[in-house]
C-alpha positions as YAML, in Angstrom:
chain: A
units: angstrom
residues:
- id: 1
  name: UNK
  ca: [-34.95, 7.12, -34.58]
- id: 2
  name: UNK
  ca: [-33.14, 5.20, -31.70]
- id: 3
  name: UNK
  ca: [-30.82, 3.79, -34.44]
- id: 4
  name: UNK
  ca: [-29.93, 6.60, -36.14]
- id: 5
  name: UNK
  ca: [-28.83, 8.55, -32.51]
- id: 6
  name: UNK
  ca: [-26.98, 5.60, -31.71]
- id: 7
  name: UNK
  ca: [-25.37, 5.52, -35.36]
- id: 8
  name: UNK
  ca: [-24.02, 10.03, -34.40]
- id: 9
  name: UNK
  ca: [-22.76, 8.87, -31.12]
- id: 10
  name: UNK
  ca: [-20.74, 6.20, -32.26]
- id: 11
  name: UNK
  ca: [-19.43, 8.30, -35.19]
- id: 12
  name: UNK
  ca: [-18.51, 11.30, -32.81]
- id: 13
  name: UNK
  ca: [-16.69, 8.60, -30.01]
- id: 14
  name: UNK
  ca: [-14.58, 7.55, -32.94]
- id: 15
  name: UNK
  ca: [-14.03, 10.61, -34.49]
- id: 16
  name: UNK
  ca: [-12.81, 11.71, -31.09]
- id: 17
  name: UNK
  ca: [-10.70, 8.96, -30.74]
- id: 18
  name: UNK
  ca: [-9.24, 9.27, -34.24]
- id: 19
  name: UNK
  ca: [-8.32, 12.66, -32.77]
- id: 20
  name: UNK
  ca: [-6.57, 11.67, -29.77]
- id: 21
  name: UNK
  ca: [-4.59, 8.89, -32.29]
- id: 22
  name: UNK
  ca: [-3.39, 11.77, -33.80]
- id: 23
  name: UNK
  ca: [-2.30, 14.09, -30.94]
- id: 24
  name: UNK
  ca: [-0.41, 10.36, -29.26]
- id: 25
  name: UNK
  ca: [1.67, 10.12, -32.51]
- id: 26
  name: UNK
  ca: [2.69, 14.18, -32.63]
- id: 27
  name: UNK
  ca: [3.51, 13.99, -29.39]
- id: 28
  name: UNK
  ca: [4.95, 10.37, -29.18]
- id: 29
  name: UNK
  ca: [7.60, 12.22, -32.29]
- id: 30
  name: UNK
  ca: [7.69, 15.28, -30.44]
- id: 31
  name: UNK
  ca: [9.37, 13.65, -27.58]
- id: 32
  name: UNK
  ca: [11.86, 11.67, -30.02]
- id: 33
  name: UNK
  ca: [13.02, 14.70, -31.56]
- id: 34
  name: UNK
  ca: [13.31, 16.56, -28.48]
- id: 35
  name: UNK
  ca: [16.17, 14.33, -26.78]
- id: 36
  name: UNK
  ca: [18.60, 17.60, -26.32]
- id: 37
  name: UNK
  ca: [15.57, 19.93, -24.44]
- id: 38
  name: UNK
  ca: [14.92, 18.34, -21.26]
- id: 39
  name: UNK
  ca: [12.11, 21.28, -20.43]
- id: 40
  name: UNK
  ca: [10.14, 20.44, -23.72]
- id: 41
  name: UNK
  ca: [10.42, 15.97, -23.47]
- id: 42
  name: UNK
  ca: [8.82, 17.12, -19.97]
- id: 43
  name: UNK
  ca: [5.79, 18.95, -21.32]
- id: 44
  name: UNK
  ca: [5.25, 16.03, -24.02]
- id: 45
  name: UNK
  ca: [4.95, 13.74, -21.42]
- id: 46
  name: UNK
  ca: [2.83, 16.01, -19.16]
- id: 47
  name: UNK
  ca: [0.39, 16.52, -22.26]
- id: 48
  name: UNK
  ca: [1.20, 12.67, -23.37]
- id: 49
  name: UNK
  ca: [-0.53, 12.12, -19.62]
- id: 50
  name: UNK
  ca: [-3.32, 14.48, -20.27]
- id: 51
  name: UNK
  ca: [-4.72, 12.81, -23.51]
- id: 52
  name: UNK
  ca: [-4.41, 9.24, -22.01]
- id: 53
  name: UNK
  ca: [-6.41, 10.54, -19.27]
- id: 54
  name: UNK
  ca: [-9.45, 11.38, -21.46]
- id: 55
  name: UNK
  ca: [-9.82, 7.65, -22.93]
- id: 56
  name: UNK
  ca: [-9.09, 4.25, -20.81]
- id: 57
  name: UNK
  ca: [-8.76, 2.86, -24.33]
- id: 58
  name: UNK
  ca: [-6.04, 5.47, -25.79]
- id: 59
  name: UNK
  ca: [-3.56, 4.07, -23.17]
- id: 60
  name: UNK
  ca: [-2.85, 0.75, -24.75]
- id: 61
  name: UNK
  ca: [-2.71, 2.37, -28.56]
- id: 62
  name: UNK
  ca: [0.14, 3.96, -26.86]
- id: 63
  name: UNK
  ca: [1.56, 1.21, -26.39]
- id: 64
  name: UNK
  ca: [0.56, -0.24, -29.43]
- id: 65
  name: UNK
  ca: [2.51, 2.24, -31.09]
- id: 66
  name: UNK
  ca: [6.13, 1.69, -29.22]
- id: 67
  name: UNK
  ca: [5.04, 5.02, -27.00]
- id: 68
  name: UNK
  ca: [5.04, 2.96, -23.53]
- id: 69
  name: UNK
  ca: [8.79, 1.03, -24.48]
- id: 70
  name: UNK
  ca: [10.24, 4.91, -25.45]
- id: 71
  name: UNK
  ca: [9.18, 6.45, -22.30]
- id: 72
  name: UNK
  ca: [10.45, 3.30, -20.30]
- id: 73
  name: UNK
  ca: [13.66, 3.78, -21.75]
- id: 74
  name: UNK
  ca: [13.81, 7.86, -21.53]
- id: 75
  name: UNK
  ca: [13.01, 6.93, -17.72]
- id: 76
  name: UNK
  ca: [16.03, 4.60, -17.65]
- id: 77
  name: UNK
  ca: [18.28, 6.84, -19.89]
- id: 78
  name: UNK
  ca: [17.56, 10.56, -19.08]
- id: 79
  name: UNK
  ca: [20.16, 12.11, -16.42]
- id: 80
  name: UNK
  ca: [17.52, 14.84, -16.05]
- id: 81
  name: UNK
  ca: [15.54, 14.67, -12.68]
- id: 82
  name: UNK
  ca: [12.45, 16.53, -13.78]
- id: 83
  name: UNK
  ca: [12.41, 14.27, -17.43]
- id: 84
  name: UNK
  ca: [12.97, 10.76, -14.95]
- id: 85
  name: UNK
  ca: [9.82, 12.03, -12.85]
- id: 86
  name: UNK
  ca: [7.52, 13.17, -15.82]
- id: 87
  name: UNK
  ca: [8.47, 9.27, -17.03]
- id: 88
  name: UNK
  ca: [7.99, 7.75, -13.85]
- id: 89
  name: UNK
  ca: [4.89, 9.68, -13.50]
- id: 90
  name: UNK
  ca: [3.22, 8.65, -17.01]
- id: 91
  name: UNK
  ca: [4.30, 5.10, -16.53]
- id: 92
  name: UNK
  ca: [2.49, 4.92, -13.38]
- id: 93
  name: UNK
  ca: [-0.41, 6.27, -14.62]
- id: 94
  name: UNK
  ca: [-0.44, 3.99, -17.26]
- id: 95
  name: UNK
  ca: [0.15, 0.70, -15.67]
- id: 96
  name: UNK
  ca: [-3.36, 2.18, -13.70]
- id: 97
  name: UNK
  ca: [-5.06, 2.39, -16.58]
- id: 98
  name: UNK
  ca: [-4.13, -0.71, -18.45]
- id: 99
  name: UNK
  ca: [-3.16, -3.91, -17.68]
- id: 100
  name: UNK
  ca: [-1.00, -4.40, -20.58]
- id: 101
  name: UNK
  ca: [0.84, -1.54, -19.96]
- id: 102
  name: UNK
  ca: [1.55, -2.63, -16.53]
- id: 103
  name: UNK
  ca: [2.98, -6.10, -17.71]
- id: 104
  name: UNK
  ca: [5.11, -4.83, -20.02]
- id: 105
  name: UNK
  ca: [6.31, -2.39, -17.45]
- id: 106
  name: UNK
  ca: [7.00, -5.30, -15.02]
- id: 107
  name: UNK
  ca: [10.82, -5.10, -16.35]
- id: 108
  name: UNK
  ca: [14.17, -6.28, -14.52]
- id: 109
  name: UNK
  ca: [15.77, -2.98, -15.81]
- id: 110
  name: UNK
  ca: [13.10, -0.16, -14.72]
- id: 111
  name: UNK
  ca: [12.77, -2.15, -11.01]
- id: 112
  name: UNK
  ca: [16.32, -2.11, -11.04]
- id: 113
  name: UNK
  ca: [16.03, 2.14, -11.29]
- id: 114
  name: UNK
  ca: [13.69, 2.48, -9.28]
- id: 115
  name: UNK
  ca: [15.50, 0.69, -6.56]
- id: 116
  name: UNK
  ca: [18.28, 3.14, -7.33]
- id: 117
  name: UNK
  ca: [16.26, 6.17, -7.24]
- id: 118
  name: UNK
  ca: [14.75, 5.06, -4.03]
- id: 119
  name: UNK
  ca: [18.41, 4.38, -2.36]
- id: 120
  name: UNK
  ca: [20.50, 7.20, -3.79]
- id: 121
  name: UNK
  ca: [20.38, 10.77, -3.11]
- id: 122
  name: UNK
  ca: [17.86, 11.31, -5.39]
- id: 123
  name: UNK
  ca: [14.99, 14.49, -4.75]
- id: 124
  name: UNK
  ca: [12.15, 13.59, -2.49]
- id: 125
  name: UNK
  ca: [9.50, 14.46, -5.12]
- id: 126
  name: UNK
  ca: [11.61, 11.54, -7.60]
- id: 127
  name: UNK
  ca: [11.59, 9.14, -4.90]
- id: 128
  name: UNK
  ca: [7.71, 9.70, -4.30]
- id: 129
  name: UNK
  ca: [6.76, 9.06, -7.85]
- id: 130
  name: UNK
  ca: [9.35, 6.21, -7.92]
- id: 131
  name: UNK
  ca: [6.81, 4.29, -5.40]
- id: 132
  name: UNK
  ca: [3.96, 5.89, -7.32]
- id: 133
  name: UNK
  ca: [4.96, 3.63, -10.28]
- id: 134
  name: UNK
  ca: [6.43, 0.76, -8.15]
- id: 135
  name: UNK
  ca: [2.94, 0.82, -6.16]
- id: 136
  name: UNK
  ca: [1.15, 1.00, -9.77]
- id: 137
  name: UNK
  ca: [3.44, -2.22, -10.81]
- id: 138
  name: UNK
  ca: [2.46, -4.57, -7.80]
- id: 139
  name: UNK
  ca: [-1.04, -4.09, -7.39]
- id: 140
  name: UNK
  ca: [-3.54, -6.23, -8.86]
- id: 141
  name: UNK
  ca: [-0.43, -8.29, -9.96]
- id: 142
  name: UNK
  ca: [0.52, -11.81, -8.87]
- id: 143
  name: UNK
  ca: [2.85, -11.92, -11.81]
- id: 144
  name: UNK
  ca: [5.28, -8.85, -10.34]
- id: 145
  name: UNK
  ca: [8.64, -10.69, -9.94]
- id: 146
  name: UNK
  ca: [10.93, -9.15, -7.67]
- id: 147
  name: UNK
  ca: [10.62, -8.07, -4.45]
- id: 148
  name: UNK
  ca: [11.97, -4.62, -3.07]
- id: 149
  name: UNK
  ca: [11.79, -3.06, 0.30]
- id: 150
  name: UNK
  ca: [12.91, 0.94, 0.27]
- id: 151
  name: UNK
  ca: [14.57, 3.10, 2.68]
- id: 152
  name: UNK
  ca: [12.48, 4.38, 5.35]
- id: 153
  name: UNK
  ca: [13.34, 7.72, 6.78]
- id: 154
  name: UNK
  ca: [13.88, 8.27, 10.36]
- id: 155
  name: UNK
  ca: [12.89, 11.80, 9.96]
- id: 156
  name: UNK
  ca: [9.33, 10.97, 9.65]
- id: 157
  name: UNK
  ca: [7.47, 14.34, 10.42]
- id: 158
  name: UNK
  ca: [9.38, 15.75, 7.14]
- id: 159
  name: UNK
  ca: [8.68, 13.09, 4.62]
- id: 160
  name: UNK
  ca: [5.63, 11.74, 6.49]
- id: 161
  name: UNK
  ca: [3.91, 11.73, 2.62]
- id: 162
  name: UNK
  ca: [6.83, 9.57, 1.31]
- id: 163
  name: UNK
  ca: [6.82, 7.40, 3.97]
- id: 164
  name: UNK
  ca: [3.01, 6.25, 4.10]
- id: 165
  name: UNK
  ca: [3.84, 5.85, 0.09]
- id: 166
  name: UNK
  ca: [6.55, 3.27, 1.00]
- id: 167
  name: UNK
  ca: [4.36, 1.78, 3.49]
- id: 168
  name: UNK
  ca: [1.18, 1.42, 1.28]
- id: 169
  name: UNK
  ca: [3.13, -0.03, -1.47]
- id: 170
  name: UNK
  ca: [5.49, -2.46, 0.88]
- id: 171
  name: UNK
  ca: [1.39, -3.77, 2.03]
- id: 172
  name: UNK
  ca: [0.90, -4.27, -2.27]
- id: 173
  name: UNK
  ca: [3.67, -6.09, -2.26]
- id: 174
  name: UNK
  ca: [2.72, -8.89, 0.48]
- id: 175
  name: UNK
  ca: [-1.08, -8.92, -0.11]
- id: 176
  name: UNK
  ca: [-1.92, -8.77, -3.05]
- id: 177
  name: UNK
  ca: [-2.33, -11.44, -3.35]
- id: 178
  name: UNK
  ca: [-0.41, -12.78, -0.50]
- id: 179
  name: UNK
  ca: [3.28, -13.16, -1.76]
- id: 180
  name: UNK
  ca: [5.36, -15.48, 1.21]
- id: 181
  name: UNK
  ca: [8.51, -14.40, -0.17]
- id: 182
  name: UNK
  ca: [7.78, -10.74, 0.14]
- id: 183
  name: UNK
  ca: [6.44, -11.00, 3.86]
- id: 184
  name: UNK
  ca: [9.68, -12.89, 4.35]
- id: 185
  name: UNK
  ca: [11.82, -9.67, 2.68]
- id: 186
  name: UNK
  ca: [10.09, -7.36, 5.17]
- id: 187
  name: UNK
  ca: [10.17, -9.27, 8.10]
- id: 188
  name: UNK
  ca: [13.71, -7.76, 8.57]
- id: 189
  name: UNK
  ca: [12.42, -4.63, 9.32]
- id: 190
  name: UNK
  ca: [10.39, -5.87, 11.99]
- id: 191
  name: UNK
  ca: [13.33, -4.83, 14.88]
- id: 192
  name: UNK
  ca: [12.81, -0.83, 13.77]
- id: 193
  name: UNK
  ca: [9.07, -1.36, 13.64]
- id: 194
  name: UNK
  ca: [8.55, -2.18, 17.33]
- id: 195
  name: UNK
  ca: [11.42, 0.46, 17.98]
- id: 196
  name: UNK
  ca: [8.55, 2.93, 16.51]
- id: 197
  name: UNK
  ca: [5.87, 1.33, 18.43]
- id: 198
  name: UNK
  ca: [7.57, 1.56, 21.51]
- id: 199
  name: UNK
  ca: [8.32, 5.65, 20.93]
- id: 200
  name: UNK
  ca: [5.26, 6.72, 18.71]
- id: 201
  name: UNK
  ca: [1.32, 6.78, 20.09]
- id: 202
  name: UNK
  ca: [0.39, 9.06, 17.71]
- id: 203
  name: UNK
  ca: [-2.50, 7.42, 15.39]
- id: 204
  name: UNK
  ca: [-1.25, 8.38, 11.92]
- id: 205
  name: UNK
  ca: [2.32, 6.47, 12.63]
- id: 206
  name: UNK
  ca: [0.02, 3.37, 14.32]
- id: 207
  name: UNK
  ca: [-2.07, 3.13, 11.68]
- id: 208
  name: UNK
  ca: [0.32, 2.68, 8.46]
- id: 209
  name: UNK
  ca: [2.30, 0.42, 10.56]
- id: 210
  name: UNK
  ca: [0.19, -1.71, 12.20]
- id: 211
  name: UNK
  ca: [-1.39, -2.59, 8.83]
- id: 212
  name: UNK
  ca: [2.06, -3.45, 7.65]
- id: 213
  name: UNK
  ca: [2.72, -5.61, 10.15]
- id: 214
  name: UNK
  ca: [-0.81, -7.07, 10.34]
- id: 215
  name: UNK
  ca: [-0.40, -7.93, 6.12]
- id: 216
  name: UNK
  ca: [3.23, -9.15, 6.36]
- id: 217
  name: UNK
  ca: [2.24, -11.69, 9.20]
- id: 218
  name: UNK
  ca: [-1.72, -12.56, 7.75]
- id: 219
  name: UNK
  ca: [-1.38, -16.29, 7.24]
- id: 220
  name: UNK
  ca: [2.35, -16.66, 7.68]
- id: 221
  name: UNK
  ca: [3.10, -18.77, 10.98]
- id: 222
  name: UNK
  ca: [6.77, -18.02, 10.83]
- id: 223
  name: UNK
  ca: [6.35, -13.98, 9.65]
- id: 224
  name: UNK
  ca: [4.31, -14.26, 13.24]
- id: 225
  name: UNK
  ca: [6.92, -16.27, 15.45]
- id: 226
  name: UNK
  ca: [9.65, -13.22, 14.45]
- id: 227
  name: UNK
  ca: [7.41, -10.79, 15.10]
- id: 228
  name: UNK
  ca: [7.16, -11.91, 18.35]
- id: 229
  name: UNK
  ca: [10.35, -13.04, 18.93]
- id: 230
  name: UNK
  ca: [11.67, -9.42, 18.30]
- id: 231
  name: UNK
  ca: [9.27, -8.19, 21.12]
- id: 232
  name: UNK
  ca: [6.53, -6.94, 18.77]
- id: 233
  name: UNK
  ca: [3.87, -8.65, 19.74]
- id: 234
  name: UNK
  ca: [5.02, -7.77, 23.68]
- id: 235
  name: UNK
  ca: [4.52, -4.05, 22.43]
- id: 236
  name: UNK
  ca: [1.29, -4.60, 20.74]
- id: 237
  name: UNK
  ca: [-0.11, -5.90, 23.93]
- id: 238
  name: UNK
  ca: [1.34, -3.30, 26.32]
- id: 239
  name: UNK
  ca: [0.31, -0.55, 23.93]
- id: 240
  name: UNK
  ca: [-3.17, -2.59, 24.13]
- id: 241
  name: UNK
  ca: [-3.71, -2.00, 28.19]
- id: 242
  name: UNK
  ca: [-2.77, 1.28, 27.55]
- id: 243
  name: UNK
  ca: [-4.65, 2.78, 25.12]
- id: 244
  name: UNK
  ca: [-7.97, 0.50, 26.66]
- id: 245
  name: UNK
  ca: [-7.53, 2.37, 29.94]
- id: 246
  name: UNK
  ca: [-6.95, 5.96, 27.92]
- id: 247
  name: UNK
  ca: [-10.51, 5.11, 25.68]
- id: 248
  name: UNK
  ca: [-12.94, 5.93, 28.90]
- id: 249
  name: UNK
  ca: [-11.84, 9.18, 28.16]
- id: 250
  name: UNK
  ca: [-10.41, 10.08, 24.78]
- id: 251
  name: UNK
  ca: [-12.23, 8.38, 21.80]
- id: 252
  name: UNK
  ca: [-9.19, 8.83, 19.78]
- id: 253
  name: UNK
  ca: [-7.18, 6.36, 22.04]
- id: 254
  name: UNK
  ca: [-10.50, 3.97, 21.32]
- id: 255
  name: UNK
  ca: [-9.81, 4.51, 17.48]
- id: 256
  name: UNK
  ca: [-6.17, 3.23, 17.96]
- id: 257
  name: UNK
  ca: [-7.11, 0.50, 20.46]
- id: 258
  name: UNK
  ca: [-8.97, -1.15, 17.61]
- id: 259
  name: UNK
  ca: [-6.00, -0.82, 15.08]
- id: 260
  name: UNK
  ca: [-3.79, -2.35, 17.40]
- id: 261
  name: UNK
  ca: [-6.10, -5.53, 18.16]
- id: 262
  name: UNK
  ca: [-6.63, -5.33, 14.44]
- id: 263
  name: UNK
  ca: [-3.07, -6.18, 14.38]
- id: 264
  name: UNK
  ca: [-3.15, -8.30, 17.10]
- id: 265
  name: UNK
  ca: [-5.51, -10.79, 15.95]
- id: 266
  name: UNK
  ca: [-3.66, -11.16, 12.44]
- id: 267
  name: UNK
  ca: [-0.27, -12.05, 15.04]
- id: 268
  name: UNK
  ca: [-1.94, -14.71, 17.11]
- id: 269
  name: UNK
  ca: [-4.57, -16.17, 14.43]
- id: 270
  name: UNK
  ca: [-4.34, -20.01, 13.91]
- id: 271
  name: UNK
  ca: [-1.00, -19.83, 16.58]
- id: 272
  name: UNK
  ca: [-2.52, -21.17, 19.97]
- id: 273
  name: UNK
  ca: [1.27, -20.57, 21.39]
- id: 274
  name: UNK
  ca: [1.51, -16.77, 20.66]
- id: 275
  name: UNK
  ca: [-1.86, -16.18, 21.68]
- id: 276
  name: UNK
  ca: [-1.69, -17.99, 24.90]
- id: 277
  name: UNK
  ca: [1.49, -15.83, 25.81]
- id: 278
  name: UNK
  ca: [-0.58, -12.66, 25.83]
- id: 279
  name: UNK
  ca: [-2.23, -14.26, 28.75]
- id: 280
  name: UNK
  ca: [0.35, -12.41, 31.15]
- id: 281
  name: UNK
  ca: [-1.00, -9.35, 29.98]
- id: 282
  name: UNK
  ca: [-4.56, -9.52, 30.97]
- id: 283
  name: UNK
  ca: [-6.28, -8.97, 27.47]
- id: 284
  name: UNK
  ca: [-9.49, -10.76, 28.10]
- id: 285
  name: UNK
  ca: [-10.34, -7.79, 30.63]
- id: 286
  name: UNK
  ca: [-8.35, -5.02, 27.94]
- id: 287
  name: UNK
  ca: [-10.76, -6.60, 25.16]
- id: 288
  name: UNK
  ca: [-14.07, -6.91, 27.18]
- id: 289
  name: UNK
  ca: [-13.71, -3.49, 28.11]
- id: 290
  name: UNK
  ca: [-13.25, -1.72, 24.85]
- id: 291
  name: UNK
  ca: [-16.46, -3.91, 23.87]
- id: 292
  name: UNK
  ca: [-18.45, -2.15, 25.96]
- id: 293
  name: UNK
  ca: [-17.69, 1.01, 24.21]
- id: 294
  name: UNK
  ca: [-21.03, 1.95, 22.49]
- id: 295
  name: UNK
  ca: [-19.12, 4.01, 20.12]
- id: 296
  name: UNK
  ca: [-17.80, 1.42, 18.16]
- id: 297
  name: UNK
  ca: [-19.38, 0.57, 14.95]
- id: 298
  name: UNK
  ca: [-20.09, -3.47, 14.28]
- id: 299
  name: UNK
  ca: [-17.01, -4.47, 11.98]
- id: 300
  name: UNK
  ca: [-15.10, -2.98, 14.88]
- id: 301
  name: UNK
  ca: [-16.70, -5.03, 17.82]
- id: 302
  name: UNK
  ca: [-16.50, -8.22, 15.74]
- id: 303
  name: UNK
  ca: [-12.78, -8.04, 15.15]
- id: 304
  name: UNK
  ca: [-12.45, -7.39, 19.11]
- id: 305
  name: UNK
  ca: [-14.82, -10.47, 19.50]
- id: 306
  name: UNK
  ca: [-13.03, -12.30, 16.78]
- id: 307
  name: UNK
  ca: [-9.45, -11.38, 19.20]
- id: 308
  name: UNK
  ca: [-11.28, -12.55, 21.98]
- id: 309
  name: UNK
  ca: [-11.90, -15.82, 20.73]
- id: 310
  name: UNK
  ca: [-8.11, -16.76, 19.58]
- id: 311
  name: UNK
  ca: [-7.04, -15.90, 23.11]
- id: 312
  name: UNK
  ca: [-9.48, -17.93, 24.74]
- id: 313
  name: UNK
  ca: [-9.35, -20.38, 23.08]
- id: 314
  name: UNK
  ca: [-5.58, -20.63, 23.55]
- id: 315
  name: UNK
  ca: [-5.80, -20.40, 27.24]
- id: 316
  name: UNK
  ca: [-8.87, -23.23, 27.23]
- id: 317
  name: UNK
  ca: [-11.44, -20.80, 29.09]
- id: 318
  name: UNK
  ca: [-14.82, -19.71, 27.37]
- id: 319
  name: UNK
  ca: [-15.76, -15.95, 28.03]
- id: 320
  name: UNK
  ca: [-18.07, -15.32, 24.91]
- id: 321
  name: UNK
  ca: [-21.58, -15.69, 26.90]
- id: 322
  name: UNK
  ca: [-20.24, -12.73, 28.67]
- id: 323
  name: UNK
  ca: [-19.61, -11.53, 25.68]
- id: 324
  name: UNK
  ca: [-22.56, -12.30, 24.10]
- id: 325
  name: UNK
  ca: [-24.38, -10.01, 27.26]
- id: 326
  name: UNK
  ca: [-22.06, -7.30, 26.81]
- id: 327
  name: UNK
  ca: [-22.76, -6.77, 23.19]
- id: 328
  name: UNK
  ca: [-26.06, -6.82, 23.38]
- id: 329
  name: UNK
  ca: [-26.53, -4.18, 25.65]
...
């Protein structure tokens, strides 16, 4: 009985699959034949989109079947803004959805336009789905070959989507895995990040880049030494005793206090030097405070504690019975 239920369901999955076969090829001809109505190659690869969503497996027959190369090259042929995003847009979704798809997508040529869309005057919504697919390219991928760092806008309360885009896939492109020539790349823009530091308390600019800077340092003693040479880690620690002394009474400025020693610990760990220059600062007292917040969870008290231990360790002193008392209470 068992057998014969298991014999319907396998001949309605391909069946259904034989379907969406068919619908890929229409469409996949549909968009060749199209190349003079830029409205109508944009609903193919809208629908293309649709029926690759319904089966993981449908997205490599696509490729299987030249469909991924043609839209790669409509992307890097089309003058058409809304075509270029539809193709940016399917591409990305299919380097998601397929590994294949995104290796054959890891081209000199399409990063090469995507740089370009990202530097020229292009729309804001082509730019965002530009990192879409450049974030879809890099992650999961130790293969990805170049590295690219895009224009971040000053203006951030009016693109603030596009720029936590950039930031999110800038952090793909130095962890994951750890790449030493990307953290290298975006270590120049490590002079306008503690510009932003030092003007912006507000927790949703802390938080993209603090974990920028804490991934583009993260095992990387010389990523750390600029850092610090360009007064970053200075404006880590002063933003530090401030927000400490603002968490007995806001719990937000708690939140950010642990972002920032988040950061801090990835800028000092393993480097006994930068560590011991926080000691002008006082953090021992900054740290041992914020651990006595009961409001913080665990994984937050053991990266303070964790912080606590590279800078006393560094300045040769031994705090972590106190600690040890404070915690448990």
């Amino acid at each position: 009985m068992y057998h014969g239920i298991e014999q319907d369901f396998k001949s309605t999955f391909k069946t259904q699959l034989d379907f969406l076969k068919t619908d890929l090829n229409l469409l996949l001809e549909c968009l060749k034949c199209q190349m003079d109505s830029p409205s109508a190659q944009k609903q193919a690869l809208v629908t293309i989109y649709a029926v690759c969503q319904q089966n993981g497996d449908i997205s490599n027959y696509f490729r299987e079947i030249g469909g991924l190369l043609f839209v790669c090259n409509l992307a890097l042929s089309s003058k058409h803004f809304g075509v270029k995003e539809a193709s940016f847009f399917l591409l990305g979704a299919l380097a998601e959805s397929n590994v294949f798809c995104q290796q054959v997508l890891c081209k000199s040529d399409l990063l090469k336009e995507l740089a370009l869309s990202l530097s020229h005057e292009s729309p804001l919504s082509l730019k965002r789905v530009a990192v879409y697919l450049l974030l879809a390219l890099v992650t999961n991928n130790s293969n990805f070959p170049i590295s690219h760092q895009s224009k971040i806008y000053e203006n951030i309360s009016s693109c603030y989507q596009f720029w936590m885009s950039v930031f999110s896939t800038l952090c793909a492109c130095v962890n994951n895995p750890q790449n030493e020539e990307n953290q290298r790349i975006c270590t120049s823009v490590f002079k306008d990040i503690n510009s932003w530091l030092q003007k912006h308390n507000c927790k949703d600019i802390i938080q993209p880049v603090c974990s920028f800077v804490g991934l583009t340092v993260a095992n990387n003693s010389s990523s750390q030494e600029y850092f610090s040479a360009v007064g970053g880690l200075d404006t880590l620690a002063q933003m530090l005793m401030k927000l400490s002394d603002e968490s007995l009474q806001n719990p937000s400025a708690s939140e950010s206090a642990v972002i920032v020693i988040k950061t801090l610990c990835s800028c000092i760990a393993d480097n006994a030097a930068l560590a011991a220059g926080l000691s002008k600062y006082n953090i021992v007292r900054k740290l041992l405070l914020l651990l006595s917040n009961c409001d913080l969870n665990t994984s937050n008290k053991l990266c303070i504690i964790l912080t606590l231990g590279h800078c006393t360790v560094a300045a040769g002193k031994c705090f972590f019975l106190r600690v040890l008392i404070i915690t448990s209470v």
